[in-house]
mmCIF file of the N, C-alpha and C atoms, coordinates in Angstrom:
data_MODEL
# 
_entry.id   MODEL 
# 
loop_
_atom_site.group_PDB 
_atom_site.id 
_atom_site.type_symbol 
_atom_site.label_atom_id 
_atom_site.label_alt_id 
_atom_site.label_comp_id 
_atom_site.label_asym_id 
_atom_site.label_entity_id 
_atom_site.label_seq_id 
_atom_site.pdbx_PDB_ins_code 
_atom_site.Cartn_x 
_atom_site.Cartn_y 
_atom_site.Cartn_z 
_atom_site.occupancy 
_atom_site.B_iso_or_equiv 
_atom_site.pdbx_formal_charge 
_atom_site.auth_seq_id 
_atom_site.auth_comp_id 
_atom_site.auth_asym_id 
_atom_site.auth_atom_id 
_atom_site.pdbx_PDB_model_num 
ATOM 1   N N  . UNK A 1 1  ? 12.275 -44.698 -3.885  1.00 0.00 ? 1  UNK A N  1 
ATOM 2   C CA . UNK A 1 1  ? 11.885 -43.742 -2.870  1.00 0.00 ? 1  UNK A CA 1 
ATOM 3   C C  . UNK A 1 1  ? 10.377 -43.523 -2.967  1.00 0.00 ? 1  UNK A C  1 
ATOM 4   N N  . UNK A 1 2  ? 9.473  -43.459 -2.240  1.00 0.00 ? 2  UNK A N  1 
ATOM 5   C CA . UNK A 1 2  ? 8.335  -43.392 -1.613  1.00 0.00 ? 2  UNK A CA 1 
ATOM 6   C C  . UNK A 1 2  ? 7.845  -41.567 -2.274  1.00 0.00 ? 2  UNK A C  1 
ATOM 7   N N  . UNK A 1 3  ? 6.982  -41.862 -2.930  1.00 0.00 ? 3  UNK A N  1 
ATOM 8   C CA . UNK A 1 3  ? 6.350  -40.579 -3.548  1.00 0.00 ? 3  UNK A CA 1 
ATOM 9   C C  . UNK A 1 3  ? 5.597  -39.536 -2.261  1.00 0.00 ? 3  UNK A C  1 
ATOM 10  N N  . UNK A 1 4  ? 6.531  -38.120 -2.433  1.00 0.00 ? 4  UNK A N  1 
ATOM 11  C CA . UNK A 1 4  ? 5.837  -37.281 -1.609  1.00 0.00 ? 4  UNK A CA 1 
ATOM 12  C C  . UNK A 1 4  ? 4.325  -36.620 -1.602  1.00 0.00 ? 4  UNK A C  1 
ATOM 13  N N  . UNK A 1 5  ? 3.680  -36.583 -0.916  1.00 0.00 ? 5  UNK A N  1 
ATOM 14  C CA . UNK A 1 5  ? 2.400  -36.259 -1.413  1.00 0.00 ? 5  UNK A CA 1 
ATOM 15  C C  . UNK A 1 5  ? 1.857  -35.191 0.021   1.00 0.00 ? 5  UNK A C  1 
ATOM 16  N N  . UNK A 1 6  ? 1.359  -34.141 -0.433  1.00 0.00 ? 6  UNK A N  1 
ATOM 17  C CA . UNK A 1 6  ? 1.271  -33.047 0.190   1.00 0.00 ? 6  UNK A CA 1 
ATOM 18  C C  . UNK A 1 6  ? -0.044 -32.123 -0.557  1.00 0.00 ? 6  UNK A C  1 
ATOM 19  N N  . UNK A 1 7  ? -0.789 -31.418 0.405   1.00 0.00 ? 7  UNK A N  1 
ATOM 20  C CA . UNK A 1 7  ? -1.945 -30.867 0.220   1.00 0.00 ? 7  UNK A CA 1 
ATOM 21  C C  . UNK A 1 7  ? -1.901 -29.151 1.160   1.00 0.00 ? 7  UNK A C  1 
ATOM 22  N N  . UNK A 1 8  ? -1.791 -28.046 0.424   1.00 0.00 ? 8  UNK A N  1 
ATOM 23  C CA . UNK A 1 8  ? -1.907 -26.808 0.998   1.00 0.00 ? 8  UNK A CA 1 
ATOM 24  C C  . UNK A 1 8  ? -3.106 -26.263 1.511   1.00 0.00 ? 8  UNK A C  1 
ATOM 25  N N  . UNK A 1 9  ? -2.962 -26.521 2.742   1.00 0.00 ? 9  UNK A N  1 
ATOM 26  C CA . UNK A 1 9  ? -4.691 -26.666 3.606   1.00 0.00 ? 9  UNK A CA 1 
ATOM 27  C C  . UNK A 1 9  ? -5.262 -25.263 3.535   1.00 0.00 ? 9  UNK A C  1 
ATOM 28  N N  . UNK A 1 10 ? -4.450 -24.283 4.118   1.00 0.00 ? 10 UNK A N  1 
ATOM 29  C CA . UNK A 1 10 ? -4.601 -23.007 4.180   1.00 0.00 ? 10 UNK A CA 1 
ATOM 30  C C  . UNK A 1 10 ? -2.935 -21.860 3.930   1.00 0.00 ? 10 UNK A C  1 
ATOM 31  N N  . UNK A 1 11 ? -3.200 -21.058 3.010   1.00 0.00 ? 11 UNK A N  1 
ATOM 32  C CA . UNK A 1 11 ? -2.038 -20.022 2.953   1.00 0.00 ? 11 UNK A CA 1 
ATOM 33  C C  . UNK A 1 11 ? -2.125 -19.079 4.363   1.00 0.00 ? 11 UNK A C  1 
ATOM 34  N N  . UNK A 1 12 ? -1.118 -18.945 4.811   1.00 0.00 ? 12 UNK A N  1 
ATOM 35  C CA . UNK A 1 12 ? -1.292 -18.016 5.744   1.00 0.00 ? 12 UNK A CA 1 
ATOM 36  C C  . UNK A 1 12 ? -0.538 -16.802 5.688   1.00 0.00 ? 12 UNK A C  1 
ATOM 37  N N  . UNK A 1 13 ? 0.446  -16.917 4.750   1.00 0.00 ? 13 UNK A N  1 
ATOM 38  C CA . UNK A 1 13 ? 1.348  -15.536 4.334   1.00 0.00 ? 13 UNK A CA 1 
ATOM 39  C C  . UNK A 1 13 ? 2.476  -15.667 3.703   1.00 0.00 ? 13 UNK A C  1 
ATOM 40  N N  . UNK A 1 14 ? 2.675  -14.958 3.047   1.00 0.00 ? 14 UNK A N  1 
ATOM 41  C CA . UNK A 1 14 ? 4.146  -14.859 2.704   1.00 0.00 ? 14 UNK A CA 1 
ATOM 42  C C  . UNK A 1 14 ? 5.159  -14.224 3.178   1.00 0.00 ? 14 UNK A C  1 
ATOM 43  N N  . UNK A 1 15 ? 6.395  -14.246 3.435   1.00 0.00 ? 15 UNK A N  1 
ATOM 44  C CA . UNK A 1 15 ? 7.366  -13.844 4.356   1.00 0.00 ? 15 UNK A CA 1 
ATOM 45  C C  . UNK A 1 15 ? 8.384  -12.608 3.352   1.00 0.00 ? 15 UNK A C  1 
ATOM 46  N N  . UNK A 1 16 ? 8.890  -13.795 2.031   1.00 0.00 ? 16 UNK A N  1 
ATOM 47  C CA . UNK A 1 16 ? 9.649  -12.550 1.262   1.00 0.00 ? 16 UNK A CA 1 
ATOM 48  C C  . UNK A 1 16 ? 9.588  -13.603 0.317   1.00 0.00 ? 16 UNK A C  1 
ATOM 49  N N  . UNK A 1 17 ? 9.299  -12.575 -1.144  1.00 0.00 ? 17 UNK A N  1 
ATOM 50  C CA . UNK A 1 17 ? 9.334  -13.247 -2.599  1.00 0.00 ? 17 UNK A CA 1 
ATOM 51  C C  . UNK A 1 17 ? 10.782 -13.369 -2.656  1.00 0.00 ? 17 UNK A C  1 
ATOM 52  N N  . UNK A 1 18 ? 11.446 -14.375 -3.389  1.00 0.00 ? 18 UNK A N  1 
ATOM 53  C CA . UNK A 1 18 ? 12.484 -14.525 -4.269  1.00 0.00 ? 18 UNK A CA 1 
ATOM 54  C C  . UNK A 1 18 ? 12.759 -15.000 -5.708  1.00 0.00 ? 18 UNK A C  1 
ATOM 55  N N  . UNK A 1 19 ? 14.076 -14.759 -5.842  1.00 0.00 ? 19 UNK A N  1 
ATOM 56  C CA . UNK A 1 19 ? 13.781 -14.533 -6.724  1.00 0.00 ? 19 UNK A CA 1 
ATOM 57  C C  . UNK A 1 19 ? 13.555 -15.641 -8.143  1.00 0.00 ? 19 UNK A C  1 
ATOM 58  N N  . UNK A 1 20 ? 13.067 -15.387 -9.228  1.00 0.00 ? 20 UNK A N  1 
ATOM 59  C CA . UNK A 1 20 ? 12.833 -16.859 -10.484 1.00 0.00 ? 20 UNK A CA 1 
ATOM 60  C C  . UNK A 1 20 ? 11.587 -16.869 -9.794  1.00 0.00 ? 20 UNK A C  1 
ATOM 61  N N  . UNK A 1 21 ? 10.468 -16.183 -9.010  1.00 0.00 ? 21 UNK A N  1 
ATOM 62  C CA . UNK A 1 21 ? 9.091  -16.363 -8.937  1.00 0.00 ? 21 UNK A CA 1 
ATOM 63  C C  . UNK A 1 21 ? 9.207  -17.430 -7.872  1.00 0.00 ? 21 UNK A C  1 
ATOM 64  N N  . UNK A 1 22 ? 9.951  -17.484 -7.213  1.00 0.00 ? 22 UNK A N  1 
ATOM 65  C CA . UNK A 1 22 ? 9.776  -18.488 -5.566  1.00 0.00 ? 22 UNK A CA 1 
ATOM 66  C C  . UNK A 1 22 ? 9.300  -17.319 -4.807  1.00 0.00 ? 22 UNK A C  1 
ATOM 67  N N  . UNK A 1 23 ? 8.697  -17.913 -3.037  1.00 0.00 ? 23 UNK A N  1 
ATOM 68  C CA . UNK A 1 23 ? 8.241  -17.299 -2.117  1.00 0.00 ? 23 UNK A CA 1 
ATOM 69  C C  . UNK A 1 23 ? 8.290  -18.284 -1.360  1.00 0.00 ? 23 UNK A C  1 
ATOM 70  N N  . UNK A 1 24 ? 8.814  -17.223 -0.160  1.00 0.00 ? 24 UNK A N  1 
ATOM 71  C CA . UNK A 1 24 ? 9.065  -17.613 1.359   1.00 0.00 ? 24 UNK A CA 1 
ATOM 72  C C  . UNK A 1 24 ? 7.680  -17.897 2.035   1.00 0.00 ? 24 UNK A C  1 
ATOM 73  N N  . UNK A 1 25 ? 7.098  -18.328 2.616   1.00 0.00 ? 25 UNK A N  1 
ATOM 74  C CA . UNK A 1 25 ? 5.797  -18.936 2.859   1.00 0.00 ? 25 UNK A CA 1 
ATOM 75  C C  . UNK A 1 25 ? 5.434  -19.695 4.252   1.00 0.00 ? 25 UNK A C  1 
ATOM 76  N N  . UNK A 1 26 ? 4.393  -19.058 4.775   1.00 0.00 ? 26 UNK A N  1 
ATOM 77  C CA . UNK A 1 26 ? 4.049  -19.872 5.566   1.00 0.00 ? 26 UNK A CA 1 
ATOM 78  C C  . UNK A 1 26 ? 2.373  -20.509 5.450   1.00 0.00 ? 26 UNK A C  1 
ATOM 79  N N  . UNK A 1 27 ? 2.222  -21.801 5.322   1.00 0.00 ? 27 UNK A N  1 
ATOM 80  C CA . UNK A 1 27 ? 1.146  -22.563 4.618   1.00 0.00 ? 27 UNK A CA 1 
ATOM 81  C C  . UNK A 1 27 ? 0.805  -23.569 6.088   1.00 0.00 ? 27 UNK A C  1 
ATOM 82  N N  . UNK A 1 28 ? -0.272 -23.880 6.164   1.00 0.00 ? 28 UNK A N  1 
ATOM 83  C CA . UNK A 1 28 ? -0.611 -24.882 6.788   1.00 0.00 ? 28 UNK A CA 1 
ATOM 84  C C  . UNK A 1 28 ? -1.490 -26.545 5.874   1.00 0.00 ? 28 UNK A C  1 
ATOM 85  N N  . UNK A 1 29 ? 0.365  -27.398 5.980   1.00 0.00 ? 29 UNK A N  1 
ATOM 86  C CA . UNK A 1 29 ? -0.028 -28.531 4.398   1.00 0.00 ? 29 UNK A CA 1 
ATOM 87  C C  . UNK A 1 29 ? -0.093 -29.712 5.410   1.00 0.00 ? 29 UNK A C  1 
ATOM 88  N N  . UNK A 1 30 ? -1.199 -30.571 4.684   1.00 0.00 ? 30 UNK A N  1 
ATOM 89  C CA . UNK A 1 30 ? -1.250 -31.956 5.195   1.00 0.00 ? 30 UNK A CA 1 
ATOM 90  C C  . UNK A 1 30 ? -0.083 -32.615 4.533   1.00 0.00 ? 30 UNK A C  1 
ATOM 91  N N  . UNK A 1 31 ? 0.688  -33.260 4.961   1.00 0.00 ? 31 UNK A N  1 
ATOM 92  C CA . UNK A 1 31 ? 1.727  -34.617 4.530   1.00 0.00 ? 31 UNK A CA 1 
ATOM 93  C C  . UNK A 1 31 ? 1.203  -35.664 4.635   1.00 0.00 ? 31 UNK A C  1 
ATOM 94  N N  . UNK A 1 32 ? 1.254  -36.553 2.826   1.00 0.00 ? 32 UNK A N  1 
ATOM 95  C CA . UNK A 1 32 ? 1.150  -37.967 2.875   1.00 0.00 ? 32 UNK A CA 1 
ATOM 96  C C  . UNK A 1 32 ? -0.183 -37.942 3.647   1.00 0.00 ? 32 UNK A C  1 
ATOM 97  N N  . UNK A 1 33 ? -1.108 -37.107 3.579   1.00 0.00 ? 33 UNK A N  1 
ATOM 98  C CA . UNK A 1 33 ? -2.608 -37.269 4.470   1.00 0.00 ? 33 UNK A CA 1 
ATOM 99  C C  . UNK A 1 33 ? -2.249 -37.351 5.987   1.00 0.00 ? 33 UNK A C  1 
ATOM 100 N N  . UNK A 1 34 ? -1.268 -37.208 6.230   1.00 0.00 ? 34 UNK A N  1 
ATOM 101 C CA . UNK A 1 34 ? -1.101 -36.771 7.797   1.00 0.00 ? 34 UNK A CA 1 
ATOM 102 C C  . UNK A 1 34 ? -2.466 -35.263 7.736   1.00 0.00 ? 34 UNK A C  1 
ATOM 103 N N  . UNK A 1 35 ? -2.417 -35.186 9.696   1.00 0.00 ? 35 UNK A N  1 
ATOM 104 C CA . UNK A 1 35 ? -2.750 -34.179 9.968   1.00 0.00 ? 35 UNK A CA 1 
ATOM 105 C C  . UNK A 1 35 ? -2.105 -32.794 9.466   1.00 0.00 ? 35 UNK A C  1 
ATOM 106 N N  . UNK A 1 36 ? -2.925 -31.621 9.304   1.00 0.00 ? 36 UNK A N  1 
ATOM 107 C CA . UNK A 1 36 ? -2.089 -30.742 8.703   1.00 0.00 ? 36 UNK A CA 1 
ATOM 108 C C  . UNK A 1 36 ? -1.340 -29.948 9.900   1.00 0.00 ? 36 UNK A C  1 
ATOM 109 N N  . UNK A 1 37 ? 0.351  -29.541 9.463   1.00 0.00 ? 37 UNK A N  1 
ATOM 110 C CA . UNK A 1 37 ? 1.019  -28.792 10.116  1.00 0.00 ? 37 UNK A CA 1 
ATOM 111 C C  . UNK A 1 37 ? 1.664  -27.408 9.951   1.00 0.00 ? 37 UNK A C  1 
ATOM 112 N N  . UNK A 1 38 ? 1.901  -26.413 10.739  1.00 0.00 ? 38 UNK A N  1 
ATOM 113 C CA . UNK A 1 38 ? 2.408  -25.313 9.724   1.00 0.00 ? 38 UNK A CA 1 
ATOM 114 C C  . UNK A 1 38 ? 3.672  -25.173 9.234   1.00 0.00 ? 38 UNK A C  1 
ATOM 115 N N  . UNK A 1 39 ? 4.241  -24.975 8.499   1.00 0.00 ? 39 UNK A N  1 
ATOM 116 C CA . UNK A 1 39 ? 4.918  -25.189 7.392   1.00 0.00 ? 39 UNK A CA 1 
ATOM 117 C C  . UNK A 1 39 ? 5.373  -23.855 7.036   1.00 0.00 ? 39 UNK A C  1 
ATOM 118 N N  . UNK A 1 40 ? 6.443  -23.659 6.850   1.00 0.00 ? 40 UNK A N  1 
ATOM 119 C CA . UNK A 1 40 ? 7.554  -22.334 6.549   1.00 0.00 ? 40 UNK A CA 1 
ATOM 120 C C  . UNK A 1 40 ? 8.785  -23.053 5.771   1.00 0.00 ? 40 UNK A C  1 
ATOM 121 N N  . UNK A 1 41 ? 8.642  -22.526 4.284   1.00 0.00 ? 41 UNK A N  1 
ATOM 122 C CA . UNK A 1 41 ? 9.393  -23.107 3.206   1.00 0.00 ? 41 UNK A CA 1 
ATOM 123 C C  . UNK A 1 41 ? 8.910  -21.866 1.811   1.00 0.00 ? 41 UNK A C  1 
ATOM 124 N N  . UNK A 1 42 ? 10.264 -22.558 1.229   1.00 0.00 ? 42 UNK A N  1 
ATOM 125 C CA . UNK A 1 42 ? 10.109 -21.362 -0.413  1.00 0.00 ? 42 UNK A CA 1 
ATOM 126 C C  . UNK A 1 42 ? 9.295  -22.690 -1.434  1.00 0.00 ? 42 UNK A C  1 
ATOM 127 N N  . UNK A 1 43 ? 8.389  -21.701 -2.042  1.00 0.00 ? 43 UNK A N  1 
ATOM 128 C CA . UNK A 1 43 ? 7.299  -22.627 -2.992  1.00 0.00 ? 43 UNK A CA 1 
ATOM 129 C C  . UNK A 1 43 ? 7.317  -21.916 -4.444  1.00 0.00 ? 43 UNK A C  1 
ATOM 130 N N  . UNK A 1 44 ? 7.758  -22.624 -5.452  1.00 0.00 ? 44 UNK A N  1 
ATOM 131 C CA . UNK A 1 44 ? 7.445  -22.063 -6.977  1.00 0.00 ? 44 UNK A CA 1 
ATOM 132 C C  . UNK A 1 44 ? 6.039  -21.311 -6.791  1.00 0.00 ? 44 UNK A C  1 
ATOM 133 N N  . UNK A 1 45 ? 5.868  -20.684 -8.113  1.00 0.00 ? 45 UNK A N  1 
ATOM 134 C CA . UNK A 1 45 ? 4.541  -20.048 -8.065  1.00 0.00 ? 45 UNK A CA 1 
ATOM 135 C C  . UNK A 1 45 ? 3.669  -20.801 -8.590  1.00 0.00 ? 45 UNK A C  1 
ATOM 136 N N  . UNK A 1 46 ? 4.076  -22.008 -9.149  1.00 0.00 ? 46 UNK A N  1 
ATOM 137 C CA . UNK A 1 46 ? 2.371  -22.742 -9.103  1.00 0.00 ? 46 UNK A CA 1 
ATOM 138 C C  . UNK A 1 46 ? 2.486  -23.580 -7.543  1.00 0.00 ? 46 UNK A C  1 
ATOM 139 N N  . UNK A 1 47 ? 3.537  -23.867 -6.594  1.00 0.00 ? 47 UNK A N  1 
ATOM 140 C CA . UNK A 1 47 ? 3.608  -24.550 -5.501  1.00 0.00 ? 47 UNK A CA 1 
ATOM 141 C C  . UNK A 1 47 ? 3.805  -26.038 -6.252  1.00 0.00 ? 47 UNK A C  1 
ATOM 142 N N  . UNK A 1 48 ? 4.140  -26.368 -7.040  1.00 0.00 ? 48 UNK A N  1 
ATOM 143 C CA . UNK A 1 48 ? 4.591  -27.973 -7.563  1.00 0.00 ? 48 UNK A CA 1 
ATOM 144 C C  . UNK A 1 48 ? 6.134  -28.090 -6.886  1.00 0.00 ? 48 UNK A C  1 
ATOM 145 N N  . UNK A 1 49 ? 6.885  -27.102 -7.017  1.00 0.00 ? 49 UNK A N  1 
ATOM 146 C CA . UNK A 1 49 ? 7.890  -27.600 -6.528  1.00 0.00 ? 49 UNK A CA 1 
ATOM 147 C C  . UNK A 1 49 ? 8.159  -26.641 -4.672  1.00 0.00 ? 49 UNK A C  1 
ATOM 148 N N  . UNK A 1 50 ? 9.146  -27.730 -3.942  1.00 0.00 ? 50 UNK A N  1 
ATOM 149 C CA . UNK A 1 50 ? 9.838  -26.567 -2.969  1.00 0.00 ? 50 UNK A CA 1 
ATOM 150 C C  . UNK A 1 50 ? 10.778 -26.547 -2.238  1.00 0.00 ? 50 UNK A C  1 
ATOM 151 N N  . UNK A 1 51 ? 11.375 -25.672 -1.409  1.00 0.00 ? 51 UNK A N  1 
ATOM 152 C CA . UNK A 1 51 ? 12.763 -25.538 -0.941  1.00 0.00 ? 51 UNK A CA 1 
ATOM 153 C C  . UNK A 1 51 ? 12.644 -26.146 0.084   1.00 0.00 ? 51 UNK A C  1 
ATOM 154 N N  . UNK A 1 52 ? 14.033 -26.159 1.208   1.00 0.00 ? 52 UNK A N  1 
ATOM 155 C CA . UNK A 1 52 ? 14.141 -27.288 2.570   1.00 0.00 ? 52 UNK A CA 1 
ATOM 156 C C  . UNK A 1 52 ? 12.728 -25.999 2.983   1.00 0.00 ? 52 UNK A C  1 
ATOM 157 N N  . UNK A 1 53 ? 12.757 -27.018 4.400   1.00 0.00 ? 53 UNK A N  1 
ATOM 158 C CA . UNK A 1 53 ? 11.988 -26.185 5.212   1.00 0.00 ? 53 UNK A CA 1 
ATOM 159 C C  . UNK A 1 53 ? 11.675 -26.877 6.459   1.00 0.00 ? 53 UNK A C  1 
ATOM 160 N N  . UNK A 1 54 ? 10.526 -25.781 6.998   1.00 0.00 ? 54 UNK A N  1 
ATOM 161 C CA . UNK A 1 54 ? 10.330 -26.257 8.335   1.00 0.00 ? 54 UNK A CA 1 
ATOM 162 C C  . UNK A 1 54 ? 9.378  -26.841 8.847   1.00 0.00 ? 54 UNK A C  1 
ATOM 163 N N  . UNK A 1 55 ? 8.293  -27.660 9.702   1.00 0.00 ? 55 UNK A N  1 
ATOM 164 C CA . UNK A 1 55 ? 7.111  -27.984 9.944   1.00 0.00 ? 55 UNK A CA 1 
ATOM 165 C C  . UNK A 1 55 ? 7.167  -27.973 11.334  1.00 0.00 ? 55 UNK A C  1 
ATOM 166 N N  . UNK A 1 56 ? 6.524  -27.563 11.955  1.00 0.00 ? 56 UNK A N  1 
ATOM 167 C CA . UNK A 1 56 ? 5.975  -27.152 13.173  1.00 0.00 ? 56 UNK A CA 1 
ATOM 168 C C  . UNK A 1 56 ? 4.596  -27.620 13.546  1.00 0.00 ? 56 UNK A C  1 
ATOM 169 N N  . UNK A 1 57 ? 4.248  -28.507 14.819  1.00 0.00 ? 57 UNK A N  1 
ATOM 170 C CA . UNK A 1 57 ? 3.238  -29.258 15.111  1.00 0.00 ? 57 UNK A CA 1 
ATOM 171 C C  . UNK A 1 57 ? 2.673  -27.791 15.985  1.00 0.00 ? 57 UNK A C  1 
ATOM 172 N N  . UNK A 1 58 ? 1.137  -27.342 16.278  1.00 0.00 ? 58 UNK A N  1 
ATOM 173 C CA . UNK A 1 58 ? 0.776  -26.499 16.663  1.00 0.00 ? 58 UNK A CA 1 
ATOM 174 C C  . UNK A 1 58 ? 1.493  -25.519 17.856  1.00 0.00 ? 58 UNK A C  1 
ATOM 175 N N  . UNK A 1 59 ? 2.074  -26.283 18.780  1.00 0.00 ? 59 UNK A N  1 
ATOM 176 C CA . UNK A 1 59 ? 2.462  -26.274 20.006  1.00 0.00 ? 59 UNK A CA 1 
ATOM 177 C C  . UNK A 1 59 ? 3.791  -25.938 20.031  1.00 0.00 ? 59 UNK A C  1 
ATOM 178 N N  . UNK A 1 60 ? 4.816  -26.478 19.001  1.00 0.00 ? 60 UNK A N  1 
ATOM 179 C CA . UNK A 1 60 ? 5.744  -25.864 18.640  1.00 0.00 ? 60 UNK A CA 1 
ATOM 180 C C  . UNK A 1 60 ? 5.420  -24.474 17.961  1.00 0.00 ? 60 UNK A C  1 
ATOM 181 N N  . UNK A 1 61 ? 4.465  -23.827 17.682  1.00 0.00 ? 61 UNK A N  1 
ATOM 182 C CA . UNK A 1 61 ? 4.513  -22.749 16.739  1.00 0.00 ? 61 UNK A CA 1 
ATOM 183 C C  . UNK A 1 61 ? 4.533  -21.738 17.821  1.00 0.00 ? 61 UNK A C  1 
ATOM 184 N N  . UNK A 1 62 ? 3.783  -22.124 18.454  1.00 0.00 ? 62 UNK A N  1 
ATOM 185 C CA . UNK A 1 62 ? 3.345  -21.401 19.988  1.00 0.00 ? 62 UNK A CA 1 
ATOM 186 C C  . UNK A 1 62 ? 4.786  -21.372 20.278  1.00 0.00 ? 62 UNK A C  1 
ATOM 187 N N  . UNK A 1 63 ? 5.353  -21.659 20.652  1.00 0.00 ? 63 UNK A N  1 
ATOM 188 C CA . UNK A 1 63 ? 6.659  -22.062 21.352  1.00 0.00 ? 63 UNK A CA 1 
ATOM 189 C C  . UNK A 1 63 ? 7.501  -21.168 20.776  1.00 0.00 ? 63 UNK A C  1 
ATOM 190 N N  . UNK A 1 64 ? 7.800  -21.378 19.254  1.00 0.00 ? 64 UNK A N  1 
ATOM 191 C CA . UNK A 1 64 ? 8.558  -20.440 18.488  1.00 0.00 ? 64 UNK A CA 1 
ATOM 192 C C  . UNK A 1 64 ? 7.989  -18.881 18.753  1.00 0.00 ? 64 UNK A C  1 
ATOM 193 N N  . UNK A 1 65 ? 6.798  -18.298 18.835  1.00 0.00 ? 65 UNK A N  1 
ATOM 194 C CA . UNK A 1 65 ? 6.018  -17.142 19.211  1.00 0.00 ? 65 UNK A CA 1 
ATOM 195 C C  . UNK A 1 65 ? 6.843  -16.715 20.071  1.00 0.00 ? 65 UNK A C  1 
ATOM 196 N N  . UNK A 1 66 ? 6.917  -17.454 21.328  1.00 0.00 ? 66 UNK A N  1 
ATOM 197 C CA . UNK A 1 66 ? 7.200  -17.133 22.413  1.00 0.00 ? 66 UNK A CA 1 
ATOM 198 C C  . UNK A 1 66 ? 8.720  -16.419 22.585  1.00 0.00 ? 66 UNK A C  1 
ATOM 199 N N  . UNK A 1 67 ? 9.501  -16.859 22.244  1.00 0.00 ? 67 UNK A N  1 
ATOM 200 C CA . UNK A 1 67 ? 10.628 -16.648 21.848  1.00 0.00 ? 67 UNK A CA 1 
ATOM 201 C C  . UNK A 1 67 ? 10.540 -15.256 20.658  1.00 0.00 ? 67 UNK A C  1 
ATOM 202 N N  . UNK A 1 68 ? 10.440 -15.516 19.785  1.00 0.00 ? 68 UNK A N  1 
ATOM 203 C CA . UNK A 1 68 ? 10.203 -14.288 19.018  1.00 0.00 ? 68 UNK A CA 1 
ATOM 204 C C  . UNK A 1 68 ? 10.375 -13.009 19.517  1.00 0.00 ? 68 UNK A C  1 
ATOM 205 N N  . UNK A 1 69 ? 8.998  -13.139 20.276  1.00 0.00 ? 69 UNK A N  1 
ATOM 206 C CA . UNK A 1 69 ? 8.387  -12.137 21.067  1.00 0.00 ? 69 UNK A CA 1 
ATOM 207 C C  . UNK A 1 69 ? 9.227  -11.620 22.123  1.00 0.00 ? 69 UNK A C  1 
ATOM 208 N N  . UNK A 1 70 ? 10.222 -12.353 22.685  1.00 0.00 ? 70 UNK A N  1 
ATOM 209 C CA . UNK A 1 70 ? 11.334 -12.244 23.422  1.00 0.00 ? 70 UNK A CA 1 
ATOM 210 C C  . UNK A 1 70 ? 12.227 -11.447 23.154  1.00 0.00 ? 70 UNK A C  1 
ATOM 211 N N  . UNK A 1 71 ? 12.165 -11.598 22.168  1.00 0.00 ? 71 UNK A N  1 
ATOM 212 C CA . UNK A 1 71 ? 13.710 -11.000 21.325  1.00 0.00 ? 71 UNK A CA 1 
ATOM 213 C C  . UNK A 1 71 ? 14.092 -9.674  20.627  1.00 0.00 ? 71 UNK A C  1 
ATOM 214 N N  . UNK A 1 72 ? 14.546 -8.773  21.210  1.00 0.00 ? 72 UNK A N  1 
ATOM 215 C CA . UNK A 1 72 ? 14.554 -7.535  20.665  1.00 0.00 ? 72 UNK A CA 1 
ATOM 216 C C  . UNK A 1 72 ? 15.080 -7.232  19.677  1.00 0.00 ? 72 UNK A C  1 
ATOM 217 N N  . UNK A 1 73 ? 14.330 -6.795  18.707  1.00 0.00 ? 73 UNK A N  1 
ATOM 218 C CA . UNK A 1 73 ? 15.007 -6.918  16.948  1.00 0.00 ? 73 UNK A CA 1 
ATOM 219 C C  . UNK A 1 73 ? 15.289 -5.129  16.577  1.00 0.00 ? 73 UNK A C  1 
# 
């Protein structure tokens, strides 16, 4: 299998700590030197390891906003 390789461009927040020192996170990470995308996933606290997650190309994030914002919570 093909070694993952990933770079945390910018933190942009955290969502909710869990627990063993993980956090819910939203990061904007380059993949494999791809362009960077934003990214919503649980990250150890040094970030070496992390949980499933999501990546969202700019336009999708927008998109997800939109909806959000829709939605009466």
């Amino acid at each position: 299998m093909a070694e993952l390789r990933f770079e945390i461009k910018k933190s942009l927040g955290c969502i909710s700590d869990e627990k063993g020192g993980w956090a819910k996170e939203l990061n904007l990470v380059s993949w494999n030197g791809n362009e960077p995308k934003y990214d919503l996933r649980s990250w150890d606290d040094s970030h070496e390891k992390m949980g499933k997650g999501i990546t969202l190309a700019p336009e999708e994030l927008k998109r997800l906003r939109e909806l959000l914002n829709s939605i009466e919570i």
